[in-house]
C-alpha positions in Angstrom: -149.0 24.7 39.9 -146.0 25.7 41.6 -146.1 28.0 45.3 -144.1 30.3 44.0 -146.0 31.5 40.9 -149.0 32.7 42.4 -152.2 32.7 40.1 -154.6 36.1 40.2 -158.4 35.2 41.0 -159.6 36.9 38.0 -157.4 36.4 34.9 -155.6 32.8 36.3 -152.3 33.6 35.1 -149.3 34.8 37.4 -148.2 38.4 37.4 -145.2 37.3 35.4 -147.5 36.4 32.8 -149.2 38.8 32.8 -145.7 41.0 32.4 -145.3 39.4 29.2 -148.5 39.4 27.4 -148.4 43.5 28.5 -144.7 43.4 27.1 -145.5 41.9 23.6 -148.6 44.0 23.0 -146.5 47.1 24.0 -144.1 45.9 20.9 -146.6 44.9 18.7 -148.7 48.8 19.3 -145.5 50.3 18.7 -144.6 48.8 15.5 -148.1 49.5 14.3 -148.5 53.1 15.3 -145.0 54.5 15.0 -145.0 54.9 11.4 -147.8 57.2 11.3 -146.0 59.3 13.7 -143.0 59.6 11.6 -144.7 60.7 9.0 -146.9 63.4 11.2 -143.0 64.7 12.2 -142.0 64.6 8.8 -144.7 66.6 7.2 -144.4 68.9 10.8 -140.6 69.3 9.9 -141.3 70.3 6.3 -143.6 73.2 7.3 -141.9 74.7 10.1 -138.0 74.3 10.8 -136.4 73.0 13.9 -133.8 75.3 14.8 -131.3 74.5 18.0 -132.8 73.6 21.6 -136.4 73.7 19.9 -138.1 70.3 20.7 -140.6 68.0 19.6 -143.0 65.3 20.4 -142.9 61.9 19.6 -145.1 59.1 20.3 -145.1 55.4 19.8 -148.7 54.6 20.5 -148.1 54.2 24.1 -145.4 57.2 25.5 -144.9 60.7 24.3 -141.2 61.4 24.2 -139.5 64.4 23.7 -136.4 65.0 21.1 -134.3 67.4 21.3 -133.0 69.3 17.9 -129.2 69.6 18.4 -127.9 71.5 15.6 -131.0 73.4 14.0 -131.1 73.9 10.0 -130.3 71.2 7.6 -127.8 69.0 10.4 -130.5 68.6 12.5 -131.1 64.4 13.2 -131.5 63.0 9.9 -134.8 61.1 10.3 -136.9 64.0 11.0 -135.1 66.8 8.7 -134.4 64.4 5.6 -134.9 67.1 2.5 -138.1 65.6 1.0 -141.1 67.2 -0.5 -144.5 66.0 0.7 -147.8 66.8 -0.4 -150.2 64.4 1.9 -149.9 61.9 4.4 -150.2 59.0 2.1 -147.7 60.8 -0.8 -145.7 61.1 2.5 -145.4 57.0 3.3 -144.9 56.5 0.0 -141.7 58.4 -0.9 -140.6 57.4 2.5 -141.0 53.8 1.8 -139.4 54.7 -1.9 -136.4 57.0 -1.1 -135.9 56.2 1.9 -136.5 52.3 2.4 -139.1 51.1 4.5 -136.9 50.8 7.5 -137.0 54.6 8.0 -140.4 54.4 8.9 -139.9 53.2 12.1 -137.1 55.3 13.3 -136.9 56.6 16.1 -138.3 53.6 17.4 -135.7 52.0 19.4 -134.6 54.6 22.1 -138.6 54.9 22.9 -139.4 51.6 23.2 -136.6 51.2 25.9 -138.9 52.9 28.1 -142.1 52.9 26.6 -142.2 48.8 27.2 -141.6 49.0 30.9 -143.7 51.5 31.0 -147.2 49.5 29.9 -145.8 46.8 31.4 -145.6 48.1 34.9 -149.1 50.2 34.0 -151.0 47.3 32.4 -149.9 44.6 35.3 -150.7 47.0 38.1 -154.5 47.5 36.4 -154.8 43.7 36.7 -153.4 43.1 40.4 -155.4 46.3 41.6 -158.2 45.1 40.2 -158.6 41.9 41.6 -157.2 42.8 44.6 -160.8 45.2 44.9 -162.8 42.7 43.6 -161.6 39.3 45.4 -159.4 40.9 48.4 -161.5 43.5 49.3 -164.9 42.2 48.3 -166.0 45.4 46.1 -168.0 44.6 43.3 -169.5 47.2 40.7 -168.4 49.1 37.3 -166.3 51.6 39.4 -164.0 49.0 40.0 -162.0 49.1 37.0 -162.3 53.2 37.1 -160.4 53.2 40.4 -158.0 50.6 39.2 -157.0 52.0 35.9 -156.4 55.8 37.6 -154.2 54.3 40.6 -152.2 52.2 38.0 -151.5 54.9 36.0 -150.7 57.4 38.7 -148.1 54.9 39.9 -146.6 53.8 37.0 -146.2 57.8 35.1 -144.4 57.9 38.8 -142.0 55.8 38.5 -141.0 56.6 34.5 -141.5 60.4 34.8 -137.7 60.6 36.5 -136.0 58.3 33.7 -137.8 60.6 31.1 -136.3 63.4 32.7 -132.8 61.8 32.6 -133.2 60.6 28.9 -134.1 64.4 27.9 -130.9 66.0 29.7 -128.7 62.9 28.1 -130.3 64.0 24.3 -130.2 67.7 25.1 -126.9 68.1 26.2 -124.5 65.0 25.2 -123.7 63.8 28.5 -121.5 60.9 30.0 -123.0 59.0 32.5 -120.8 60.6 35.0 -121.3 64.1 33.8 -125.3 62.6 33.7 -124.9 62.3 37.7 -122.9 65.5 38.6 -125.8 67.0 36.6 -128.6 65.6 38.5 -126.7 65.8 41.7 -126.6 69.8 41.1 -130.3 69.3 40.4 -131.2 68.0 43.3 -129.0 69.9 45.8 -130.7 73.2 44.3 -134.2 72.3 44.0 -134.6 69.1 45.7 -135.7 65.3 45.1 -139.1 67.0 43.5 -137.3 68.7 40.6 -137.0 65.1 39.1 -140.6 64.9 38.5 -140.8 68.2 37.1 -144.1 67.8 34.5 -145.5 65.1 36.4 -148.0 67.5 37.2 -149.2 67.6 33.4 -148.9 64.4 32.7 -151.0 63.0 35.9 -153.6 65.7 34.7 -154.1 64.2 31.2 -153.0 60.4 31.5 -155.1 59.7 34.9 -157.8 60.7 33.9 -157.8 58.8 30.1 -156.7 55.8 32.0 -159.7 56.0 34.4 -162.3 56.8 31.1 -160.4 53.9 29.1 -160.8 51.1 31.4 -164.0 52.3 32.5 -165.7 52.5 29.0 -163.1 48.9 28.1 -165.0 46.7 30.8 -168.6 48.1 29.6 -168.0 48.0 26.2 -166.6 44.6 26.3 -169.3 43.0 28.5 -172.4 44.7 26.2 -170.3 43.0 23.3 -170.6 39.7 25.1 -174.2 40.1 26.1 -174.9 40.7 22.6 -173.2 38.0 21.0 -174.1 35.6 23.9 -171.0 34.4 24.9 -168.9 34.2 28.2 -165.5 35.1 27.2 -164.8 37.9 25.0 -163.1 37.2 21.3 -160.3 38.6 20.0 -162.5 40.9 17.7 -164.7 42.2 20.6 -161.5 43.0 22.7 -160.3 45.3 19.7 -163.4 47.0 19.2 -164.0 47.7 23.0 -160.4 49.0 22.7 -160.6 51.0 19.9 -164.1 52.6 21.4 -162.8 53.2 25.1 -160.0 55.0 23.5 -161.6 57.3 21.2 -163.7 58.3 24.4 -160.9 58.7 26.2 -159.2 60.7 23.6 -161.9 63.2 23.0 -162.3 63.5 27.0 -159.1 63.9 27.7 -158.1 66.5 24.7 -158.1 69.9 26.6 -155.6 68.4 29.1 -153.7 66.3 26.2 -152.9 69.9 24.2 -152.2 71.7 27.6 -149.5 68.7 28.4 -148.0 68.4 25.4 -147.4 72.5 25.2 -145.5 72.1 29.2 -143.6 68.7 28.1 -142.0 70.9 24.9 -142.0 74.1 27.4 -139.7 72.3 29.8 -137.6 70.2 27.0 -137.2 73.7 25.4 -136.2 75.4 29.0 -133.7 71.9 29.3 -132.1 71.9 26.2 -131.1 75.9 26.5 -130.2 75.9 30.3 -133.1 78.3 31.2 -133.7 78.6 34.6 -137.0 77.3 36.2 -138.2 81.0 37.5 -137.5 82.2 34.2 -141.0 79.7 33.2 -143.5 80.5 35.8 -146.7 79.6 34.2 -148.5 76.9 36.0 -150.6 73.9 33.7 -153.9 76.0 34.8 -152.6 79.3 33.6 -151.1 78.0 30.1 -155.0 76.8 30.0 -156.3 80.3 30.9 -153.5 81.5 28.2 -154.8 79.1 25.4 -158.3 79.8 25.9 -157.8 83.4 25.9 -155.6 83.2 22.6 -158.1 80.4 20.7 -160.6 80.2 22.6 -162.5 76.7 23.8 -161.4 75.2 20.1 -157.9 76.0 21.3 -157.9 73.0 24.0 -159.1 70.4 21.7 -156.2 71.0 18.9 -155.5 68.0 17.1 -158.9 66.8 17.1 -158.4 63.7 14.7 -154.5 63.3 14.4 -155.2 62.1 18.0 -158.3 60.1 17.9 -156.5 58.4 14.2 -153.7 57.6 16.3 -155.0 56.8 19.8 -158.1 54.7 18.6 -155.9 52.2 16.8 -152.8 52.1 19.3 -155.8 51.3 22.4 -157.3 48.2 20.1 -154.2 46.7 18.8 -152.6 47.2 22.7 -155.5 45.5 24.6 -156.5 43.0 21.8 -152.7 41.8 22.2 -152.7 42.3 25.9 -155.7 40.0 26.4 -154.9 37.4 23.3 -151.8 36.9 25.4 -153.2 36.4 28.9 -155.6 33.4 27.3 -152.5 31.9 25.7 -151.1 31.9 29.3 -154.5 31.0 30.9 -154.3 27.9 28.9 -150.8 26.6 29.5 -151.5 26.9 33.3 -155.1 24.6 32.8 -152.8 22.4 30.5 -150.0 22.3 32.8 -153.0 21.3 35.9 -154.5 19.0 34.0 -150.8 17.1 33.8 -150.2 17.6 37.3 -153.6 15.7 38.6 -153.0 12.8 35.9 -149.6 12.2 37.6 
């Protein structure tokens, strides 16, 4: 093995590796979850109308991402205003698929995954370096190993994205060059300072931090019991997906008050964007819009979306980890392969 590609202690692939095994599953979890979130939007669309500046959300299994409605009424982007009557979810997929062509259920899809990709991949190969770095750099040993991990690696990678999300909303919302696109965050900047660019970072650490910290948690557990049980030292690709799939429904239900809270402050300030609202003019903090929602709805307010979220999250968790891992023992083997030459010569 070569100096420069330096091998981690616990998985025994190089952090490049381990880049692209987190790379492919992001694609494959999109590709598997983002038609059920077309259709959600679709059959959201059909009750209630997007008129101009209204927003939203959008997710591809692994990022929520905001879209902006440009035009309101029937000119608003075709994908998510098409005039089609639904009458269920699966009548939904089906005249899609039929009218539509099968294509259209994955719009959308490109602009998110420009981001979304980077995203896990920064996220997913931080877990992995943090974690042996605890275990094998620092000595720790013990199940709050991967709890600590999985909350520092999504704190710094929801860090470094949260700015370009920013910048992708003002682009949608307002049709910008890329030189207009810098006068406009230079404005930004000199009026409320390098801060404003992580403005909803707040809601987003509050929600995604902690899921991340549950998830990985619960992932390890899970997937050790499963080994234990089927007496076996290295997990399968069947016990990875099921660890997944468990850890994330946790997560999920865990998480919920803080999910429904974030997601009403991510459409609050693409809303405030996309009409030029001032940021005074929105003054309520994340722990006041949860006063506000509890006061309105009560305690079943903050867990809204109950099963559109475990449905989606559950599935998008599996397929992402079961990937994640399947590649990393692809990549474990090439480097024993590649050894194995090197000591015969």
């Amino acid at each position: 093995m070569p100096e420069t590609q330096r091998v981690s202690p616990g998985s025994g692939i190089t952090p490049l590796q381990q880049m692209l095994a987190s790379g492919t599953g992001a694609l494959l979890t999109s590709l598997f979850v983002t038609p059920l979130d077309v259709v959600k939007i679709r059959l959201q669309a059909q009750q209630t109308s997007f008129s101009k500046g209204k927003c939203f959300l959008y997710c591809n299994g692994l990022m929520d991402h905001l879209y902006v409605c440009q035009n309101g009424g029937s000119t608003c982007t075709a994908w998510y205003k098409a005039p089609t009557h639904f009458t269920g979810t699966l009548d939904a997929f089906v005249k899609i698929t039929r009218h539509e062509g099968i294509r259209s259920l994955w719009s959308g899809l490109p602009p998110t995954l420009v981001m979304a990709v980077p995203a896990t991949v920064i996220y997913f190969t931080c877990y992995d370096q943090l974690r042996d770095f605890l275990r094998y750099g620092m000595g720790y040993q013990g199940s709050h190993i991967p709890l600590l991990a999985g909350a520092l690696a999504r704190l710094g990678s929801v860090t470094v994205i949260s700015p370009l999300e920013l910048v992708r909303t003002k682009m949608q919302s307002r049709q910008l060059t890329y030189r207009e696109l810098c006068v406009c965050i230079q404005s930004s900047v000199a009026q409320d300072g390098w801060l404003s660019l992580w403005r909803g970072w707040g809601p987003t650490i509050l929600r995604d931090v902690p899921f991340s910290a549950i998830y990985w948690f619960n992932y390890e557990l899970v997937k050790k019991w499963l080994c234990q049980q089927q007496k076996v030292h290295d997990a399968t690709f069947m016990m990875n997906f099921t660890a997944g799939a468990i850890s994330g429904m946790v997560a999920a239900v865990l998480t919920l008050p803080f999910d429904v809270v974030k997601t009403k402050r991510q459409i609050q300030l693409g809303e405030m964007e996309a009409m030029r609202v001032k940021k005074e003019k929105i003054s309520s903090s994340t722990w006041m819009l949860m006063r506000k929602i509890l006061a309105e709805s009560g305690a079943r307010g903050l867990f809204a979306g109950f099963m559109p979220r475990i449905i989606k999250i559950a599935p998008a968790c599996a397929i992402m980890i079961s990937s994640y891992e399947f590649g990393k023992t692809f990549f474990q083997r090439v480097n024993q392969e590649r050894e194995l030459k090197a000591l015969q010569h």
